[in-house]
C-alpha positions as CSV (number, residue, x, y, z in Angstrom):
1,X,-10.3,7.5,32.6
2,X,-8.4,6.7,29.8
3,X,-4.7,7.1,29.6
4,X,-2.1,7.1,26.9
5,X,1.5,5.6,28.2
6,X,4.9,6.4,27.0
7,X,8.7,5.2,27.7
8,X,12.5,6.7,26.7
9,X,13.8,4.2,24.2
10,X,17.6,4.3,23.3
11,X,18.2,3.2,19.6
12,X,20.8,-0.1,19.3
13,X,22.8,-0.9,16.8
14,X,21.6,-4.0,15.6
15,X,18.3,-2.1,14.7
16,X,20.0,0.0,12.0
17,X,21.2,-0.2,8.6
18,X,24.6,0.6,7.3
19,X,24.0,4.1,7.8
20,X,23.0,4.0,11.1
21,X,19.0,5.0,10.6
22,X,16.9,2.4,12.2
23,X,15.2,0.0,10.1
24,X,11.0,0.5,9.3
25,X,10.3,-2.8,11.0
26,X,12.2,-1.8,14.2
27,X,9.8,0.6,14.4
28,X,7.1,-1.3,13.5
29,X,7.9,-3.8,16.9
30,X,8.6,-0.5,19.2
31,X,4.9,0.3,18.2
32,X,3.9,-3.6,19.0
33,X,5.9,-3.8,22.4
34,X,4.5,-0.5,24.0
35,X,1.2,-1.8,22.9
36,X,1.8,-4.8,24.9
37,X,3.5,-2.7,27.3
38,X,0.5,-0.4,28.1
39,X,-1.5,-3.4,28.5
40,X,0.2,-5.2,30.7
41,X,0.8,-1.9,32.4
42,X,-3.5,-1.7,33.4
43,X,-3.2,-5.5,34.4
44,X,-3.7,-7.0,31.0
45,X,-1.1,-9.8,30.1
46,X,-1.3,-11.6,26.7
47,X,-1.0,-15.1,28.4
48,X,-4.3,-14.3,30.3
49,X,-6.1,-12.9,27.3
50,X,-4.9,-15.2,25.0
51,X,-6.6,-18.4,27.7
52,X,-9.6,-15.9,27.8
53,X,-10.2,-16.6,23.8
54,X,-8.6,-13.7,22.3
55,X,-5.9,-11.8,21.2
56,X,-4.7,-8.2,18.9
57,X,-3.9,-9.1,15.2
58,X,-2.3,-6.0,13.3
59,X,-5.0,-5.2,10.7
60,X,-3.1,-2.2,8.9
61,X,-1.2,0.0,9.7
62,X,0.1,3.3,8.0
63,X,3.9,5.0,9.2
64,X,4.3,8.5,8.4
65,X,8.5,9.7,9.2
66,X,9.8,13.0,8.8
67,X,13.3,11.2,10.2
68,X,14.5,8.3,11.3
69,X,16.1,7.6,14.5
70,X,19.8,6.7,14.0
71,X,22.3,4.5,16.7
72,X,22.3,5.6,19.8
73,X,19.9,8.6,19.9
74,X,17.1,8.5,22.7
75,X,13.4,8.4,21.3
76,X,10.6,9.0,23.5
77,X,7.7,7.0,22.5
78,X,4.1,7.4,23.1
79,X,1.3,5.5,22.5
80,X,-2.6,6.4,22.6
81,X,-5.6,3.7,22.4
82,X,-8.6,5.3,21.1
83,X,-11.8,3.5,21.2
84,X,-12.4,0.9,17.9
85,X,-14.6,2.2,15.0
86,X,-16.4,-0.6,14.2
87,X,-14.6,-3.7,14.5
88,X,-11.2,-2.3,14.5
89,X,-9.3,-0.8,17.6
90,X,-7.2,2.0,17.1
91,X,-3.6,2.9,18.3
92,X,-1.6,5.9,17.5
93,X,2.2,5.7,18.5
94,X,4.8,9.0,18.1
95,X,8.5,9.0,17.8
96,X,10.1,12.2,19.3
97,X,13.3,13.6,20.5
98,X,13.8,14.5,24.1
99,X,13.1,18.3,22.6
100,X,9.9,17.3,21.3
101,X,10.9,17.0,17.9
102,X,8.9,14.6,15.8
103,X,10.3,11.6,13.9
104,X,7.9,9.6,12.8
105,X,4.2,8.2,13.9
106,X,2.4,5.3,13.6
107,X,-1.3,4.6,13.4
108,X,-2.7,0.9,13.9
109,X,-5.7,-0.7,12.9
110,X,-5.9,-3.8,15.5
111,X,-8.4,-7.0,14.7
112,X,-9.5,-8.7,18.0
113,X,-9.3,-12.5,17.5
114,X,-10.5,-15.8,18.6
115,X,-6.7,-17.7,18.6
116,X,-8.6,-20.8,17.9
117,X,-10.7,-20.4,15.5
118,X,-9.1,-17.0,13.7
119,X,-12.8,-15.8,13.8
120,X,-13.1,-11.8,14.7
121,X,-14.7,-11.1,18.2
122,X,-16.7,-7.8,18.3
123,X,-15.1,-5.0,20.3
124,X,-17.7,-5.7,23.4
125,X,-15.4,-8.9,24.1
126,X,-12.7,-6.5,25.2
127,X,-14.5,-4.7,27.7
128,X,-14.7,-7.4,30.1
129,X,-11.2,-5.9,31.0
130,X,-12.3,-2.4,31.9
131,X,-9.6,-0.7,29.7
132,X,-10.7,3.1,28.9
133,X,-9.9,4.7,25.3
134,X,-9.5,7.9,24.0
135,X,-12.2,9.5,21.2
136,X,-11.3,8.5,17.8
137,X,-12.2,11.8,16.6
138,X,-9.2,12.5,14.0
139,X,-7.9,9.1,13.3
140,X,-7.5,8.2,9.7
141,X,-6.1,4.4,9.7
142,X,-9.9,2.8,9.9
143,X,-10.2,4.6,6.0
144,X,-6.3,4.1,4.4
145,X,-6.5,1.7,1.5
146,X,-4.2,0.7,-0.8
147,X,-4.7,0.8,-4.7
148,X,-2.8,-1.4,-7.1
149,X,-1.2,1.3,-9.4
150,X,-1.2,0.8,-13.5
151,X,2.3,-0.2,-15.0
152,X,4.8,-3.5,-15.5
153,X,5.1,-5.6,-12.6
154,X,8.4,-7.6,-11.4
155,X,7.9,-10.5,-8.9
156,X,9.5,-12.3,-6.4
157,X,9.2,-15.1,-4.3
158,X,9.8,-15.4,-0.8
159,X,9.4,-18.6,1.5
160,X,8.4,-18.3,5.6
161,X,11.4,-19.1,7.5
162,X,11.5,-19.7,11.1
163,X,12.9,-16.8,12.5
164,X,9.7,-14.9,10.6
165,X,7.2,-16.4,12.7
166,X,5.9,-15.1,16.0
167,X,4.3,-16.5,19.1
168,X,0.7,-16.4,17.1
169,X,2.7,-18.9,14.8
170,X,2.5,-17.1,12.0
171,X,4.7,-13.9,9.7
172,X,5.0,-11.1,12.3
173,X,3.6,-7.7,10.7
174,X,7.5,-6.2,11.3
175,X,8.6,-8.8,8.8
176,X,6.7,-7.6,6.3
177,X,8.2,-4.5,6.5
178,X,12.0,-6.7,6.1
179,X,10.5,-8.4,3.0
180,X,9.6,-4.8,1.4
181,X,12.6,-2.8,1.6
182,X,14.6,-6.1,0.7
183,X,12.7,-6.7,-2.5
184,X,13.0,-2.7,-3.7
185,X,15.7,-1.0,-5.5
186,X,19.1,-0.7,-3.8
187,X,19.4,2.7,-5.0
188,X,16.1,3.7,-3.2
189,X,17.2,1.5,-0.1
190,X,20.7,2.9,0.2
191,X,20.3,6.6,-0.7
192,X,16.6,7.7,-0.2
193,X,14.9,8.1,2.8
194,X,11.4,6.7,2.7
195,X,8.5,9.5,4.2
196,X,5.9,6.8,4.4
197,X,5.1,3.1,4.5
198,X,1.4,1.2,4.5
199,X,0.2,-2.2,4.9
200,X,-2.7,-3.8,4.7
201,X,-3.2,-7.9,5.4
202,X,-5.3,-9.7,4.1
203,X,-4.2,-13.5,5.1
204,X,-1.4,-15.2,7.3
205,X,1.6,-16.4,6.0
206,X,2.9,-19.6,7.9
207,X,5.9,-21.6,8.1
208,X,7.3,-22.7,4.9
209,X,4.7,-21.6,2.4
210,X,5.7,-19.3,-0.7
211,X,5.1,-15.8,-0.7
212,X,4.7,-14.9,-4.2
213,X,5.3,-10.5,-4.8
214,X,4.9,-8.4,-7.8
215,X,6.3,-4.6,-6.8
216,X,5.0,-1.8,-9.7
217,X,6.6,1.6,-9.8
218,X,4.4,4.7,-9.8
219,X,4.4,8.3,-9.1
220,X,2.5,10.9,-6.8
221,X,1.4,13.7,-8.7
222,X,3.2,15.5,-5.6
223,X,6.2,14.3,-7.3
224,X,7.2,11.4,-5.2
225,X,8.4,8.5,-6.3
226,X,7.1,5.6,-4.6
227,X,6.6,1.6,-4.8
228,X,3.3,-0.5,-4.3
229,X,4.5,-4.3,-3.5
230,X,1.4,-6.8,-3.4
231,X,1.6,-10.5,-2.0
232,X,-0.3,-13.6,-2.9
233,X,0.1,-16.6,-0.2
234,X,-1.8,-20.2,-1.7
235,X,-3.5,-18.2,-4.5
236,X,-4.7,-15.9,-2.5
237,X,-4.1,-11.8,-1.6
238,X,-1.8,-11.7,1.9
239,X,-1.0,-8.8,2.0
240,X,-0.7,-5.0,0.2
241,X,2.3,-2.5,1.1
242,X,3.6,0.7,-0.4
243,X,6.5,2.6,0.2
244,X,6.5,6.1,-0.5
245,X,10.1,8.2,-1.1
Protein backbone atom coordinates (compact mmCIF):
# COMPACT_ATOMS: atom_id res chain seq x y z
CA UNK A 1 0.00 0.00 0.00
CA UNK A 2 1.54 3.04 -0.71
CA UNK A 3 2.37 5.73 1.76
CA UNK A 4 3.35 9.27 1.74
CA UNK A 5 5.83 10.30 4.81
CA UNK A 6 6.26 13.58 6.50
CA UNK A 7 8.57 15.23 9.30
CA UNK A 8 8.41 18.69 11.59
CA UNK A 9 11.33 20.73 10.20
CA UNK A 10 12.48 23.86 12.23
CA UNK A 11 13.84 26.64 9.91
CA UNK A 12 17.82 27.69 10.77
CA UNK A 13 19.39 30.58 10.26
CA UNK A 14 21.96 29.95 7.98
CA UNK A 15 19.12 28.94 5.48
CA UNK A 16 17.72 32.56 5.19
CA UNK A 17 18.41 35.67 3.66
CA UNK A 18 18.86 39.05 5.26
CA UNK A 19 15.35 39.17 5.96
CA UNK A 20 15.02 36.14 7.53
CA UNK A 21 12.79 34.11 4.60
CA UNK A 22 14.47 30.96 3.71
CA UNK A 23 16.27 30.78 0.60
CA UNK A 24 14.47 28.85 -2.81
CA UNK A 25 17.23 26.33 -2.74
CA UNK A 26 16.81 25.49 0.95
CA UNK A 27 13.81 24.39 -0.04
CA UNK A 28 14.70 22.81 -2.98
CA UNK A 29 17.20 20.31 -0.60
CA UNK A 30 14.26 19.87 2.17
CA UNK A 31 12.35 18.36 -0.95
CA UNK A 32 15.68 16.21 -1.89
CA UNK A 33 16.36 15.04 1.81
CA UNK A 34 12.71 13.73 2.61
CA UNK A 35 12.93 12.06 -0.71
CA UNK A 36 15.91 10.30 0.46
CA UNK A 37 14.39 10.16 3.75
CA UNK A 38 11.15 8.19 2.70
CA UNK A 39 13.35 5.94 0.97
CA UNK A 40 15.57 4.94 3.29
CA UNK A 41 12.60 4.87 5.56
CA UNK A 42 10.88 1.51 3.29
CA UNK A 43 14.56 -0.01 3.37
CA UNK A 44 15.90 1.76 0.37
CA UNK A 45 19.51 3.34 0.96
CA UNK A 46 21.28 5.24 -1.89
CA UNK A 47 24.60 3.42 -1.26
CA UNK A 48 22.68 0.06 -2.12
CA UNK A 49 20.84 1.46 -5.14
CA UNK A 50 23.58 3.35 -6.34
CA UNK A 51 25.85 -0.53 -6.35
CA UNK A 52 22.56 -1.85 -7.82
CA UNK A 53 23.13 0.42 -11.12
CA UNK A 54 20.96 3.23 -10.46
CA UNK A 55 20.17 6.29 -8.93
CA UNK A 56 17.21 9.58 -8.87
CA UNK A 57 18.36 12.53 -11.10
CA UNK A 58 16.12 15.76 -10.59
CA UNK A 59 14.53 16.14 -14.13
CA UNK A 60 12.41 19.35 -13.34
CA UNK A 61 10.96 20.57 -11.04
CA UNK A 62 8.25 23.42 -10.61
CA UNK A 63 7.90 25.44 -6.77
CA UNK A 64 4.75 27.17 -6.28
CA UNK A 65 4.95 29.57 -2.56
CA UNK A 66 2.21 31.50 -1.24
CA UNK A 67 5.04 32.36 1.74
CA UNK A 68 8.16 31.52 2.67
CA UNK A 69 9.17 30.12 5.86
CA UNK A 70 11.29 32.59 7.90
CA UNK A 71 14.13 31.76 10.99
CA UNK A 72 12.99 29.71 13.33
CA UNK A 73 9.37 28.88 12.38
CA UNK A 74 8.41 25.04 12.37
CA UNK A 75 7.36 23.67 8.82
CA UNK A 76 5.79 20.43 8.54
CA UNK A 77 6.79 18.78 5.47
CA UNK A 78 5.19 16.10 3.42
CA UNK A 79 6.09 14.28 0.64
CA UNK A 80 3.97 11.92 -1.75
CA UNK A 81 5.50 9.49 -4.53
CA UNK A 82 3.12 8.82 -7.19
CA UNK A 83 3.75 6.29 -9.79
CA UNK A 84 6.13 7.64 -12.92
CA UNK A 85 4.28 8.63 -16.22
CA UNK A 86 6.37 7.37 -18.60
CA UNK A 87 9.80 7.56 -17.88
CA UNK A 88 9.66 10.05 -15.15
CA UNK A 89 8.73 9.47 -11.39
CA UNK A 90 6.78 11.86 -9.63
CA UNK A 91 7.08 13.56 -6.18
CA UNK A 92 4.94 16.16 -4.70
CA UNK A 93 6.34 17.77 -1.39
CA UNK A 94 4.11 20.54 0.83
CA UNK A 95 5.29 23.22 3.16
CA UNK A 96 2.71 23.90 6.01
CA UNK A 97 2.46 25.39 9.33
CA UNK A 98 1.64 23.34 12.34
CA UNK A 99 -2.13 24.91 11.66
CA UNK A 100 -2.20 23.62 8.33
CA UNK A 101 -1.45 26.70 6.61
CA UNK A 102 0.18 26.29 3.24
CA UNK A 103 3.60 27.84 2.28
CA UNK A 104 4.74 26.54 -0.53
CA UNK A 105 4.79 23.00 -2.68
CA UNK A 106 6.93 21.35 -4.74
CA UNK A 107 6.37 18.98 -7.60
CA UNK A 108 9.42 16.81 -9.00
CA UNK A 109 9.93 15.16 -12.15
CA UNK A 110 12.72 12.36 -11.12
CA UNK A 111 14.96 10.54 -14.07
CA UNK A 112 16.15 7.01 -12.97
CA UNK A 113 19.81 6.57 -14.04
CA UNK A 114 22.47 4.23 -14.78
CA UNK A 115 25.54 6.13 -12.59
CA UNK A 116 27.89 4.71 -14.99
CA UNK A 117 26.83 5.13 -18.02
CA UNK A 118 24.25 8.35 -17.45
CA UNK A 119 21.88 6.21 -19.63
CA UNK A 120 17.98 6.37 -18.40
CA UNK A 121 16.71 2.94 -16.96
CA UNK A 122 12.86 2.40 -17.52
CA UNK A 123 10.72 2.65 -14.46
CA UNK A 124 10.42 -1.40 -14.25
CA UNK A 125 14.18 -1.20 -12.85
CA UNK A 126 12.80 0.31 -9.69
CA UNK A 127 10.37 -2.23 -8.86
CA UNK A 128 12.78 -4.75 -7.93
CA UNK A 129 12.45 -2.80 -4.54
CA UNK A 130 8.79 -3.24 -3.98
CA UNK A 131 8.14 0.52 -3.20
CA UNK A 132 4.24 1.32 -3.77
CA UNK A 133 3.06 4.80 -5.33
CA UNK A 134 0.22 6.85 -5.24
CA UNK A 135 -2.02 7.57 -8.73
CA UNK A 136 -0.68 10.31 -10.69
CA UNK A 137 -4.10 11.45 -11.34
CA UNK A 138 -3.64 15.39 -10.99
CA UNK A 139 -0.04 15.94 -11.26
CA UNK A 140 1.13 18.54 -13.64
CA UNK A 141 5.11 18.48 -13.51
CA UNK A 142 5.43 15.54 -16.31
CA UNK A 143 3.75 18.59 -18.80
CA UNK A 144 5.54 22.10 -17.36
CA UNK A 145 7.89 23.50 -20.04
CA UNK A 146 9.67 26.40 -20.17
CA UNK A 147 9.53 28.90 -23.23
CA UNK A 148 12.32 31.36 -24.03
CA UNK A 149 10.37 34.69 -23.91
CA UNK A 150 10.90 37.58 -26.86
CA UNK A 151 13.06 40.64 -25.72
CA UNK A 152 16.99 41.76 -25.00
CA UNK A 153 18.99 39.41 -23.23
CA UNK A 154 21.90 40.07 -20.57
CA UNK A 155 24.39 37.27 -19.84
CA UNK A 156 26.54 36.07 -17.37
CA UNK A 157 29.06 33.65 -16.71
CA UNK A 158 29.42 31.36 -13.96
CA UNK A 159 32.27 28.70 -13.34
CA UNK A 160 31.53 25.15 -11.15
CA UNK A 161 33.19 25.49 -7.92
CA UNK A 162 33.62 22.74 -5.54
CA UNK A 163 31.29 23.40 -3.03
CA UNK A 164 28.51 23.23 -6.12
CA UNK A 165 29.07 19.67 -6.71
CA UNK A 166 27.24 16.86 -5.04
CA UNK A 167 27.97 13.21 -4.31
CA UNK A 168 26.71 12.35 -8.17
CA UNK A 169 29.81 14.62 -8.92
CA UNK A 170 28.21 17.01 -10.63
CA UNK A 171 25.96 20.88 -9.93
CA UNK A 172 23.35 19.91 -7.32
CA UNK A 173 19.72 20.99 -8.65
CA UNK A 174 19.56 23.48 -5.28
CA UNK A 175 22.41 25.32 -6.75
CA UNK A 176 20.75 26.21 -9.53
CA UNK A 177 18.31 27.85 -7.73
CA UNK A 178 21.64 30.03 -5.83
CA UNK A 179 22.86 30.88 -9.40
CA UNK A 180 19.25 32.29 -10.34
CA UNK A 181 18.38 34.55 -7.67
CA UNK A 182 22.16 35.67 -7.63
CA UNK A 183 22.22 36.69 -11.31
CA UNK A 184 18.61 38.70 -11.00
CA UNK A 185 17.86 42.17 -10.04
CA UNK A 186 18.67 43.21 -6.43
CA UNK A 187 15.62 45.10 -6.31
CA UNK A 188 13.56 41.97 -7.16
CA UNK A 189 15.83 39.85 -4.72
CA UNK A 190 15.65 42.25 -1.77
CA UNK A 191 12.08 43.54 -1.95
CA UNK A 192 9.80 41.16 -3.89
CA UNK A 193 8.72 37.93 -2.92
CA UNK A 194 8.94 35.35 -5.70
CA UNK A 195 5.29 33.19 -6.09
CA UNK A 196 6.96 30.66 -8.35
CA UNK A 197 10.21 29.18 -9.58
CA UNK A 198 10.85 26.31 -12.54
CA UNK A 199 13.63 24.33 -13.89
CA UNK A 200 14.18 22.24 -16.34
CA UNK A 201 17.85 20.41 -17.04
CA UNK A 202 18.92 19.54 -19.89
CA UNK A 203 22.83 18.61 -19.19
CA UNK A 204 25.27 18.37 -16.15
CA UNK A 205 27.40 21.00 -15.17
CA UNK A 206 30.84 19.59 -13.62
CA UNK A 207 33.68 20.86 -11.88
CA UNK A 208 35.31 23.90 -13.36
CA UNK A 209 33.48 24.22 -16.63
CA UNK A 210 31.77 27.71 -17.60
CA UNK A 211 28.27 28.17 -17.25
CA UNK A 212 27.40 30.68 -19.78
CA UNK A 213 23.47 32.66 -18.80
CA UNK A 214 21.45 35.04 -20.66
CA UNK A 215 18.24 36.20 -18.18
CA UNK A 216 15.33 38.12 -20.56
CA UNK A 217 12.61 40.13 -18.70
CA UNK A 218 8.97 39.44 -19.57
CA UNK A 219 5.52 39.90 -18.33
CA UNK A 220 2.40 37.59 -17.55
CA UNK A 221 -0.52 39.00 -19.01
CA UNK A 222 -1.80 38.34 -15.15
CA UNK A 223 0.42 41.22 -14.57
CA UNK A 224 3.44 39.60 -13.02
CA UNK A 225 6.55 40.43 -13.63
CA UNK A 226 8.86 37.64 -13.95
CA UNK A 227 12.44 36.48 -15.35
CA UNK A 228 13.32 33.52 -17.69
CA UNK A 229 17.34 32.75 -17.12
CA UNK A 230 18.68 30.04 -19.72
CA UNK A 231 22.17 28.22 -19.43
CA UNK A 232 24.44 26.89 -21.97
CA UNK A 233 27.35 24.41 -20.59
CA UNK A 234 30.13 23.41 -23.69
CA UNK A 235 27.79 24.83 -26.35
CA UNK A 236 25.22 23.18 -25.33
CA UNK A 237 21.45 23.99 -23.39
CA UNK A 238 22.05 22.93 -19.35
CA UNK A 239 19.54 24.05 -18.14
CA UNK A 240 16.12 26.52 -18.36
CA UNK A 241 14.71 28.39 -15.11
CA UNK A 242 12.13 31.16 -14.51
CA UNK A 243 11.24 32.99 -11.70
CA UNK A 244 8.03 34.44 -11.47
CA UNK A 245 7.29 37.70 -8.89
Amino acid sequence: MPESYQKTIQVMEPECDYQQRIFLSQLMRHSQEISSEHLLHKGIDYNQMYRDGMVFLVNKLLMKLTRRPTFGEQVVVTTIPRQPKGAQFIRDTYFDTPQGERLAEVSISWMLIDPATRKILRPAAFEVYGFEMYPNEGEYITHYRIKRPQGMATTHLRQIKYTDLDYNHHVNNAVYADIVCDILPERLMLKREPRQFGILFEREAKLGQIVEMETVPFQRPEGEEGFYVGGQVNGGPCFQAELIF
